[in-house]
SEDRENLO-463281 format. One record per atom (N, C-alpha, C, O): residue number from 1; residue in one letter; atom name; y, x negated, z. Coordinates in Angstrom, 3 decimals, padded with zeros to 6 digits. Last residue first. Example, Ala and Ser with C-alpha at 12.3 -4.5 7.8 and 13.67 -1.06 7.14 Angstrom:
2
   seq   type   atom          y          x          z
     2      S      N   -002.250   -012.850    007.080
     2      S     CA   -001.060   -013.670    007.140
     2      S      C    000.030   -012.900    007.870
     2      S      O    001.138   -013.409    008.039
     1      A      N   -005.690   -013.190    007.800
     1      A     CA   -004.500   -012.300    007.800
     1      A      C   -003.300   -013.200    007.800
     1      A      O   -003.319   -014.236    008.465
This chain:
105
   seq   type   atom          y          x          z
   105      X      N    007.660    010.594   -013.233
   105      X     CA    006.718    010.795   -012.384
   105      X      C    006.539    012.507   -012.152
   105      X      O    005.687    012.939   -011.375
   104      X      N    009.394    008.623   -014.615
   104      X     CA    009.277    010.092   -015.257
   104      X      C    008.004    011.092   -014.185
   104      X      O    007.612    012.202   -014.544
   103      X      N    010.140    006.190   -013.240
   103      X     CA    010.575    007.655   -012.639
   103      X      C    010.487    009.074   -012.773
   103      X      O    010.857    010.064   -012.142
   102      X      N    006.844    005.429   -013.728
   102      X     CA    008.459    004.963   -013.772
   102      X      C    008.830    005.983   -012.605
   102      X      O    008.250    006.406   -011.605
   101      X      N    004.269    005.251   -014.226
   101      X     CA    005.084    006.475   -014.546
   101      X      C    006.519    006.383   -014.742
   101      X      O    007.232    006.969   -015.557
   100      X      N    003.223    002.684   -013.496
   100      X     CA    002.888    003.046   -014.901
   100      X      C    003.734    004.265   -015.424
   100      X      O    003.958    004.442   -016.621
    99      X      N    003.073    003.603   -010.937
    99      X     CA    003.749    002.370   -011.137
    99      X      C    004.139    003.064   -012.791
    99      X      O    005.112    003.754   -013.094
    98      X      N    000.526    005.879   -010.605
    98      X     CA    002.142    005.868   -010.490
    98      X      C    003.630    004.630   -010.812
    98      X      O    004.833    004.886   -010.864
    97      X      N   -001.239    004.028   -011.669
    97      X     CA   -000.711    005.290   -012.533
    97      X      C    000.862    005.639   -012.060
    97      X      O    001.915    005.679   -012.697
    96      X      N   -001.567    002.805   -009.195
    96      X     CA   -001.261    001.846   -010.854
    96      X      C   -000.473    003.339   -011.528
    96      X      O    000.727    003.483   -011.761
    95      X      N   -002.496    004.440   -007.885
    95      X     CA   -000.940    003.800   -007.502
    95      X      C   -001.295    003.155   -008.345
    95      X      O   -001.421    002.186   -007.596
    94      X      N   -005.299    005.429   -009.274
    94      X     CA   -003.805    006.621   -008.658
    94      X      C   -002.409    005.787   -008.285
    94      X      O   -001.326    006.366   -008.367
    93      X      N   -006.389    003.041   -008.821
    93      X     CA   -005.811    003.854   -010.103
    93      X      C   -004.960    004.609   -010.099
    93      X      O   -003.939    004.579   -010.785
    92      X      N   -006.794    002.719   -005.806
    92      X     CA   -005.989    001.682   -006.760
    92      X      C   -005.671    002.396   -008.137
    92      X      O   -004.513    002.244   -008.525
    91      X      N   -008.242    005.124   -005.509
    91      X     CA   -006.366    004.934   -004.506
    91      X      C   -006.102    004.098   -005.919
    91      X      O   -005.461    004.525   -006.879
    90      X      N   -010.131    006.783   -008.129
    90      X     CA   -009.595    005.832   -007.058
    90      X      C   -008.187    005.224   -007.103
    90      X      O   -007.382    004.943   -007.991
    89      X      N   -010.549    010.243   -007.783
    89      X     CA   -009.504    009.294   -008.682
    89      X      C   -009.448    008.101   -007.498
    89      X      O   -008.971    008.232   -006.371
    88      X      N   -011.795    013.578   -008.134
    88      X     CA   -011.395    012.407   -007.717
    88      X      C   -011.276    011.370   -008.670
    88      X      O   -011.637    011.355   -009.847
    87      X      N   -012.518    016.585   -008.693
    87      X     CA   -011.787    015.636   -009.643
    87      X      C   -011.863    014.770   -008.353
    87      X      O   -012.029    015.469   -007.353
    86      X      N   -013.959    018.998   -007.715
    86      X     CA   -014.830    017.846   -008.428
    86      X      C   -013.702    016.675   -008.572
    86      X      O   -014.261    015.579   -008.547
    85      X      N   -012.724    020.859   -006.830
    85      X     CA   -012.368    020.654   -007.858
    85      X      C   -013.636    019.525   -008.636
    85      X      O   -013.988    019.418   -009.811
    84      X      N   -013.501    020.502   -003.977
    84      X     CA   -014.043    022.011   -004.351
    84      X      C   -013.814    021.534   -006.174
    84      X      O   -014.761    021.867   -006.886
    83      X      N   -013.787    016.805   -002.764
    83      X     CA   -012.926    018.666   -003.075
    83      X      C   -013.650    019.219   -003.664
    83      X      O   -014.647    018.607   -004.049
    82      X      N   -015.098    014.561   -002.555
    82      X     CA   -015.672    016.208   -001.739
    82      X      C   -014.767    017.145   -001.782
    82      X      O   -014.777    018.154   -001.078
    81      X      N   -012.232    012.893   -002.850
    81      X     CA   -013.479    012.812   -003.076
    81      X      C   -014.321    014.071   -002.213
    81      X      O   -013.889    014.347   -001.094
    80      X      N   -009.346    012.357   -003.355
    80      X     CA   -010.207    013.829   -003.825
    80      X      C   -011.342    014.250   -003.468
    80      X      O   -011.726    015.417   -003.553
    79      X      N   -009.564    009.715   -003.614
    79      X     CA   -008.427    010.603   -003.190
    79      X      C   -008.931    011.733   -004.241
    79      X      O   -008.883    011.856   -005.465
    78      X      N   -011.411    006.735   -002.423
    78      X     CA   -010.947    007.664   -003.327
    78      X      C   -010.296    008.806   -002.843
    78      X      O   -010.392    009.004   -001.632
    77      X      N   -010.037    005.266   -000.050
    77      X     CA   -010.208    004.182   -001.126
    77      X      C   -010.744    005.427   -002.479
    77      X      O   -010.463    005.028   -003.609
    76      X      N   -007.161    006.560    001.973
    76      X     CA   -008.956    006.838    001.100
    76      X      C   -009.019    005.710    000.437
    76      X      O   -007.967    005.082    000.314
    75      X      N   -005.495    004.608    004.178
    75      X     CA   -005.467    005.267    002.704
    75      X      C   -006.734    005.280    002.601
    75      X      O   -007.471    004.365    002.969
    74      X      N   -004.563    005.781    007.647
    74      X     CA   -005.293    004.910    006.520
    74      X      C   -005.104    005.373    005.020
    74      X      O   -004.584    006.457    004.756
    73      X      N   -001.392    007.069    007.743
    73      X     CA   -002.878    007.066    007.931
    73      X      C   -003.446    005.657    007.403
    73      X      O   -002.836    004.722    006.885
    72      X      N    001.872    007.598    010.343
    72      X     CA    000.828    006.669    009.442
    72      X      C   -000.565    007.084    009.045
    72      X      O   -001.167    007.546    010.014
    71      X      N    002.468    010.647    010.917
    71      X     CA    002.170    009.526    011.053
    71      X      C    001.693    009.054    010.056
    71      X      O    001.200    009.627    009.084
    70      X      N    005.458    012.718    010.152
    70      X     CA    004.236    012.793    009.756
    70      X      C    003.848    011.502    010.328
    70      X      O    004.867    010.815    010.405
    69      X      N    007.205    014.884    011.625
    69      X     CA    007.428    013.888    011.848
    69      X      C    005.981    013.395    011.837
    69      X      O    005.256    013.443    012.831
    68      X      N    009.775    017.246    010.359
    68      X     CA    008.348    017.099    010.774
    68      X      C    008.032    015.512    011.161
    68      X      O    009.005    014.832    010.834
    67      X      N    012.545    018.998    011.806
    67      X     CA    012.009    018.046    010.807
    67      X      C    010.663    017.732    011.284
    67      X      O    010.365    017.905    012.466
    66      X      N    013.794    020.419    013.878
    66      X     CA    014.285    018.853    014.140
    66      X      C    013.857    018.659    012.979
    66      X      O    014.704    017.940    012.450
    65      X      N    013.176    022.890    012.920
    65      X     CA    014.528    022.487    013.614
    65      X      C    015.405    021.225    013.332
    65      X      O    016.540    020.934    012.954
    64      X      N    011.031    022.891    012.089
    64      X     CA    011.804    023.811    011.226
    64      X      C    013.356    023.049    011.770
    64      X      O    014.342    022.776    011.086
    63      X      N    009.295    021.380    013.898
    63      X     CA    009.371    021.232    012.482
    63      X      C    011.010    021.577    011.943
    63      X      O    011.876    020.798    011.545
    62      X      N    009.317    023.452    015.738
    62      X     CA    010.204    022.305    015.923
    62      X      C    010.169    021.418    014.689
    62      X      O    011.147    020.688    014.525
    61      X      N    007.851    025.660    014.798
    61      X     CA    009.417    025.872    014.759
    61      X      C    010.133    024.311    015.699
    61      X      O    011.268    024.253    016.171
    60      X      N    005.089    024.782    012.562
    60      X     CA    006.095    024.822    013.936
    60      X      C    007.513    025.082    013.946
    60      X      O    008.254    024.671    013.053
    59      X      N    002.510    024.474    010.906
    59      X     CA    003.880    025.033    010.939
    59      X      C    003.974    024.859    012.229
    59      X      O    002.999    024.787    012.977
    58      X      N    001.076    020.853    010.768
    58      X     CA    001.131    022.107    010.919
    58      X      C    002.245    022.948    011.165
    58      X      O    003.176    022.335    011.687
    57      X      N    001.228    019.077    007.278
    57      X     CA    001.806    019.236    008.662
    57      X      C    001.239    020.763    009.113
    57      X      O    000.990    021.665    008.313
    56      X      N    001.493    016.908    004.961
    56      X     CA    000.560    018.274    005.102
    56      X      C    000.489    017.995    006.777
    56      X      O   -000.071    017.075    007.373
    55      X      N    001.469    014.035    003.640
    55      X     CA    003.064    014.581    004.162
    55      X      C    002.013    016.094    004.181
    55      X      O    001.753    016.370    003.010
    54      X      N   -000.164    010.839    004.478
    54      X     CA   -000.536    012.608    004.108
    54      X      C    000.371    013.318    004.821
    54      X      O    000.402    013.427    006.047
    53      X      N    001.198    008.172    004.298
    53      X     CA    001.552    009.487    004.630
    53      X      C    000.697    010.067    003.692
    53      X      O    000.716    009.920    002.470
    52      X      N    001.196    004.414    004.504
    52      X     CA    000.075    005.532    003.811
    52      X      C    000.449    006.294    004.397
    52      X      O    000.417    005.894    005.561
    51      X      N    003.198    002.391    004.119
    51      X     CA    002.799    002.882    004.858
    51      X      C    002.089    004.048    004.526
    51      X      O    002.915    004.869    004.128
    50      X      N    005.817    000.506    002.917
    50      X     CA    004.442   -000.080    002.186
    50      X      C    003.051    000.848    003.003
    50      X      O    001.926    000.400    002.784
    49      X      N    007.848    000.715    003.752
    49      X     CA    007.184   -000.406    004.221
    49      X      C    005.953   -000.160    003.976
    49      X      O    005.033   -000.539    004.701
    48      X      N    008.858    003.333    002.190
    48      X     CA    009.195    001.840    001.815
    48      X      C    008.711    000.326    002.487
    48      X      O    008.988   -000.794    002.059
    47      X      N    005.852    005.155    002.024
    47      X     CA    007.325    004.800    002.703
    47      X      C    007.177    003.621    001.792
    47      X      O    006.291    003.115    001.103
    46      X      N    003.815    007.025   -000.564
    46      X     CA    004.339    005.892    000.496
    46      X      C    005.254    005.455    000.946
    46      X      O    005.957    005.141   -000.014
    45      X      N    002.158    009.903   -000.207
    45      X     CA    003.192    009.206   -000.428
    45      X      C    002.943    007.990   -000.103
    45      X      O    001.962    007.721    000.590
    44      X      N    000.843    013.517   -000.783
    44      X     CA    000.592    011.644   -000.571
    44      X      C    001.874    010.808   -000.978
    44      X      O    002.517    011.068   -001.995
    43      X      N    002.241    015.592   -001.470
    43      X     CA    001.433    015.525   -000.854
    43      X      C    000.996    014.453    000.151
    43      X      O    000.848    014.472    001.373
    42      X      N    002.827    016.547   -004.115
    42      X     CA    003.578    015.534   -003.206
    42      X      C    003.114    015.785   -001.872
    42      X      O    003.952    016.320   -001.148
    41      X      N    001.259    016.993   -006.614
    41      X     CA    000.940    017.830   -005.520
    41      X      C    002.074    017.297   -004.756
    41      X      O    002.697    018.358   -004.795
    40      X      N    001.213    014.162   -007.671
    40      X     CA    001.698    015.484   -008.464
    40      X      C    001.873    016.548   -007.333
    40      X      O    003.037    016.947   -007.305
    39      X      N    001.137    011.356   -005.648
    39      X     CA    000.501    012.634   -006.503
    39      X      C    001.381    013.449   -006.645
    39      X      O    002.326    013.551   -005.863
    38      X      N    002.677    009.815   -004.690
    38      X     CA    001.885    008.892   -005.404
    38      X      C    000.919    010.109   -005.853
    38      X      O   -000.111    009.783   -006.443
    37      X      N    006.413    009.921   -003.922
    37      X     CA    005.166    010.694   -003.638
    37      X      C    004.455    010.014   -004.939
    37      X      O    005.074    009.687   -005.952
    36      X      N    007.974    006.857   -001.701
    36      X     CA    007.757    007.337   -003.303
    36      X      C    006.554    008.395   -003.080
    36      X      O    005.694    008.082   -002.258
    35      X      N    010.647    006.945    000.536
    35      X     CA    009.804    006.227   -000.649
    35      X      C    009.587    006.762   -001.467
    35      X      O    010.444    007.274   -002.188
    34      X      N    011.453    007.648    003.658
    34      X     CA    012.245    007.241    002.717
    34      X      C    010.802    006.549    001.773
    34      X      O    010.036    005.751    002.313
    33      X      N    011.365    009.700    006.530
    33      X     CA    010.779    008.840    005.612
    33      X      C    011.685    009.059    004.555
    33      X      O    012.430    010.020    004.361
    32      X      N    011.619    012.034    008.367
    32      X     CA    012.602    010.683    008.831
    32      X      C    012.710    009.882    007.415
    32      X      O    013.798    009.435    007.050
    31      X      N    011.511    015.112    006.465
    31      X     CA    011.331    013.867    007.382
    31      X      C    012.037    012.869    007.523
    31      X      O    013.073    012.721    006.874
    30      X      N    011.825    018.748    006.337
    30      X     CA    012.439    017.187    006.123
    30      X      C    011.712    016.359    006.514
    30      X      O    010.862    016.921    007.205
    29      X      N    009.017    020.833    005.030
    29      X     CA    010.019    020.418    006.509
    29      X      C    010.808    019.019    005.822
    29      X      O    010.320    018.391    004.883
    28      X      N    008.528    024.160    003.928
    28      X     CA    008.664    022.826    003.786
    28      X      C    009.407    022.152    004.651
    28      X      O    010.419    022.681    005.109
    27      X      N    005.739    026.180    004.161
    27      X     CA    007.052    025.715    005.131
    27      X      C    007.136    024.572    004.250
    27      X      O    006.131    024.008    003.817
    26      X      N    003.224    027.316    002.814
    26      X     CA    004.722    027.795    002.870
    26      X      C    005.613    027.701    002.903
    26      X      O    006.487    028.345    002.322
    25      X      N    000.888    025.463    003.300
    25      X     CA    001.901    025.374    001.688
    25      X      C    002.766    026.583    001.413
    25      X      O    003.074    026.951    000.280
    24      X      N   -000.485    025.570    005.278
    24      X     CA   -000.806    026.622    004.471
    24      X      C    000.209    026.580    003.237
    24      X      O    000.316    027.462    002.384
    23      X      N    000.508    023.318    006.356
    23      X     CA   -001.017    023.036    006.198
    23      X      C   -001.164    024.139    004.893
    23      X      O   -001.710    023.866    003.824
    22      X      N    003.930    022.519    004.988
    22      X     CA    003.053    022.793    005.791
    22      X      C    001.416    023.194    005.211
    22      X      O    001.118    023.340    004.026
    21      X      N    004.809    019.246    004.015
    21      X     CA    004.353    020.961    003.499
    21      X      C    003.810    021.312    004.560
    21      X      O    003.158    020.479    005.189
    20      X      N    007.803    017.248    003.885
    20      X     CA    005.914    017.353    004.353
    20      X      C    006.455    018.934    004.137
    20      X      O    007.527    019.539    004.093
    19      X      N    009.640    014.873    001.750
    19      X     CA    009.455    016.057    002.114
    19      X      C    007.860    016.478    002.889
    19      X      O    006.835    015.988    002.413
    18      X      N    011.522    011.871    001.820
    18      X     CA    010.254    012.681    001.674
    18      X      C    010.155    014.009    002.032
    18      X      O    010.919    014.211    002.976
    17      X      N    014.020    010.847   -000.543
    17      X     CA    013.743    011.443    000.876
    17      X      C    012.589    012.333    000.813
    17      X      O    012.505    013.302    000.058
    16      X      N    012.838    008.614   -002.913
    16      X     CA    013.748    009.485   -001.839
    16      X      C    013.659    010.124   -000.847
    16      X      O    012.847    009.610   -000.078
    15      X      N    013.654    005.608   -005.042
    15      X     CA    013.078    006.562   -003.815
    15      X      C    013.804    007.565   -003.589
    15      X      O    015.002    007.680   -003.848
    14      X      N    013.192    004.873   -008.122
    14      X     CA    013.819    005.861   -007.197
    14      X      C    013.161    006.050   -006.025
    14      X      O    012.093    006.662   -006.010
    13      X      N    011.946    001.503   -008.947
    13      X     CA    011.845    003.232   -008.938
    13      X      C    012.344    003.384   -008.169
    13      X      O    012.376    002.556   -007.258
    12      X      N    012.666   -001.124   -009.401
    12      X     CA    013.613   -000.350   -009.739
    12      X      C    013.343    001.576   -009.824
    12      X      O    013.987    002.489   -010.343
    11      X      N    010.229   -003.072   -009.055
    11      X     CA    010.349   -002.370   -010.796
    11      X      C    011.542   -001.116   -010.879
    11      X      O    011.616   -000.325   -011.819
    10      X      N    010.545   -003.866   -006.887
    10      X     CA    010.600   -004.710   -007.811
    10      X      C    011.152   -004.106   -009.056
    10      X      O    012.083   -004.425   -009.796
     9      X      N    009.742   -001.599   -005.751
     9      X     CA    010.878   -001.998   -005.743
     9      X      C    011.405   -002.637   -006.420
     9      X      O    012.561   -002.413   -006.779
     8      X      N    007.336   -001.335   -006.618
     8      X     CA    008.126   -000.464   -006.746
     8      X      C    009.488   -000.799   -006.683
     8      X      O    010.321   -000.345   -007.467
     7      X      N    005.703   -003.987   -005.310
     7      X     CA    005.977   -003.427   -006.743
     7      X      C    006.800   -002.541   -007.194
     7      X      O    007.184   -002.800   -008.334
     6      X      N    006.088   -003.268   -002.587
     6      X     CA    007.072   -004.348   -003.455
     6      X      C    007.218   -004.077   -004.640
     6      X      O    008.298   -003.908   -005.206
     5      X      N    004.056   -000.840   -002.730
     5      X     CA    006.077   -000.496   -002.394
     5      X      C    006.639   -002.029   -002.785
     5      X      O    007.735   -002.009   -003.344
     4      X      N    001.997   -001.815   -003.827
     4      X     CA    002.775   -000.810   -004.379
     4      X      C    004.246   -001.190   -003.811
     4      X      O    005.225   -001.686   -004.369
     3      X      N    001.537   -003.999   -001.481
     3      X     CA    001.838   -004.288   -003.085
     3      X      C    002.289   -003.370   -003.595
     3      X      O    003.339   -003.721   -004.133
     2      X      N    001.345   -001.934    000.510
     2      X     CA    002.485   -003.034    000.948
     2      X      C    002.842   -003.500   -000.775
     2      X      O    003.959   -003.425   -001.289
     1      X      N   -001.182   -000.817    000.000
     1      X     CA    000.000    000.000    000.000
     1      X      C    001.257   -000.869    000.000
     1      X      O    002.238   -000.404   -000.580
């Protein structure tokens, strides 16, 4: 994750202010975080220190107030893997792809 966000930087993509969803994909909350979402869904991200977020929160009205305040995870080494969809995609392809997008992301 640390090589993406140099890489990113390096290569002049936009960050911005992250957004987390709530679990049921009603609420949307602010966060503290600053970087890049690394799926279509925005969902998955990475801060600018290079830090693995699953931005998918539970609703709360301190959410709503203060903002959500997502932790660090590990990153999957695949990202999908046992969904209902079948589709998975390994981490390293999924953050090449996003590099590879620019800003048209």
């Amino acid at each position: 994750m640390a090589r993406f966000a140099e890489q990113a930087l390096r290569r002049g993509l936009r960050t911005r202010r992250l957004v987390a969803v709530s679990y049921d994909g009603h609420r949307r909350y602010r966060t503290h975080l600053t970087g890049w979402y690394i799926d279509r869904a925005h969902t998955r991200a990475v801060d600018i220190a290079g830090r693995y977020f699953l931005l998918t929160v539970p609703a709360s009205l301190a959410a709503r107030l203060f903002g959500a305040r997502p932790e660090p995870s590990p990153p999957p080494l695949v990202v999908g893997r046992g969904g209902r969809d079948g589709e998975s995609l390994p981490m390293a392809t999924l953050l090449s792809n996003r590099l590879a997008a620019g800003d048209d992301w």
